[in-house]
C-alpha angles and dihedrals in degrees: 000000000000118000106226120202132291115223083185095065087033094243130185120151125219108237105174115094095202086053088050104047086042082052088057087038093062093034108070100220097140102132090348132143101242138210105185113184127211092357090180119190084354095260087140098028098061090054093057097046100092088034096054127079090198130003133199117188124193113206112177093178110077096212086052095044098051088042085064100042094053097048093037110064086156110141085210093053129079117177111186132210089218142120100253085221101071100054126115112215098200097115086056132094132178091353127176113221120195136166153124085256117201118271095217092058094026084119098048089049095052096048092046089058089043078064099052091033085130093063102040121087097184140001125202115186134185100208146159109290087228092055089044094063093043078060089055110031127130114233119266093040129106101255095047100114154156085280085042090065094034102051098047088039077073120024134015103250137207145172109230102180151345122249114206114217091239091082096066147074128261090010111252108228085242141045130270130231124196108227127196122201123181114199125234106224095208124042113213082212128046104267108221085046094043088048089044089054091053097039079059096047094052099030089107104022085197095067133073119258086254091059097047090047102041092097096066107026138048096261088218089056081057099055099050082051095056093049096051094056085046099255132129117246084236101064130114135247085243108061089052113095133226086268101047093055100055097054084041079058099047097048095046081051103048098087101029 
C-alpha cells in the first residue's frame, strides 16, 4: 500500500534523481560518518549507501520508518524511529548532517545544529527558498534578520541551488534552495550570550536598536558605542553586519 504524505509532519518527497545526486555532490559525505533527517520513502538515502561510512536516519513517521527498515539491512546503517529534534549529539564528532527538512520545523532545526555547531562538520539542507535567502541576506535589506546573524555566527553559509516545486510530492505551494553551512569548530564570543544579544536587538523590528537594547543597557553606553564604531544612535538592528555586532556586543560587555 502506498504512504501518502503526512502534512502533519510537513512531508514532500523529492522525486527527481539529478536534484538528488547534485544534493551529494555539494554535501561532502564520501567516506563520512551521516546524520540524515526525515529520509521519507529513502530517495536521498539509497544513493548514499555505497558513499557513507556510517549512516543515522531519523524517521519521525512509523509507516515510513518500518518501510525503511524493512528495505536497509545495511551493519553500518541505523534508521531511527525518532523526532530529530530531540537528539543529543554529544556522542558525535565531525559529523555530516544532510536532509529535505520540514518546512514547518526548518527553524527549529536550524537552531538545534546551531547547539551542537561544535560537533558538526556540514550541513546540507534542502529548505524553503525564502528562508534560504534570510540565511544569506546583506544587512539593510528586508530579509537580514535574527537567523541571518545566527546562522553565519556559526557556520559560512551558502546557497548552492534552487529547487523548483515541481520536483516534489506532493508539490509544496514554494520553491526549495539547497543551503550549505560549514561549521566553525571554535566560536571568538561566548555562543548562548552572543545568540541572546541578537535575539535583543531583533526582538521589535520597528524600533531602533536603542530602543530594543535600553532594558539591559544604559541607553547612553549605547549610544557612545555606536559612535565609536561610526554609527548614529538612530540606526536599526538591521543595518549592522555580522561583523559590527559583534564589536557593538563586545563594548556594551566590557565593563560589565
Amino acid at each position: 500500500m502506498k504512504i501518502r504524505a503526512k502534512k502533519c509532519f510537513g512531508q514532500n518527497f523529492l522525486n527527481n534523481k539529478s536534484v538528488i545526486l547534485n544534493i551529494i555532490k555539494v554535501a561532502d559525505i564520501e567516506n563520512k560518518n551521516v546524520i540524515e533527517i526525515g529520509p521519507g520513502h529513502g530517495a536521498l538515502t539509497f544513493e548514499l549507501l555505497n558513499k557513507i561510512k556510517t549512516l543515522k536516519a531519523f524517521e519521525i513517521d512509523n509507516e515510513l520508518y518500518n518501510e525503511l527498515t524493512n528495505k536497509i539491512k545495511q551493519e553500518n546503517v541505523v534508521i531511527k524511529n525518532q523526532d530529530f529534534l530531540e537528539y543529543d549529539f554529544n556522542e558525535e564528532q565531525n559529523v555530516v548532517v544532510i536532509g529535505n527538512i520540514p518546512y514547518n520545523i526548518t527553524s527549529d532545526i536550524l537552531f538545534h545544529l546551531i547547539k551542537y555547531n561544535h560537533k558538526i562538520k556540514k550541513a546540507t539542507l534542502m529548505v524553503q527558498k525564502e528562508v534560504a535567502e534570510r540565511i544569506i541576506a546583506k544587512p539593510s535589506t528586508k530579509a537580514y534578520s535574527k537567523l541571518t546573524l545566527s546562522m553565519n555566527f556559526v557556520a559560512d553559509c551558502q546557497l548552492a541551488f534552487y529547487v523548483k516545486a515541481n520536483n516534489f510530492n506532493p508539490k509544496p505551494k514554494v520553491d526549495s534552495a539547497i543551503i550549505t553551512l560549514d561549521f566553525y569548530k571554535k566560536l571568538e564570543l561566548e555562543k548562548n550570550e552572543f545568540l541572546n544579544f541578537i535575539k535583543l536587538l531583533f526582538q521589535f523590528k520597528r524600533k531602533t536598536l536603542v530602543n530594543n537594547l535600553k532594558n539591559i543597557y544604559n541607553p547612553e553606553k549605547i549610544i557612545k558605542a555606536l559612535e565609536i564604531l561610526g554609527f548614529d544612535e538612530k540606526i536599526r538592528s538591521e543595518s549592522l553586519s555580522l561583523e559590527d555586532t559583534k564589536n557593538l556586543y563586545i563594548l556594551l560587555n566590557q565593563y560589565e
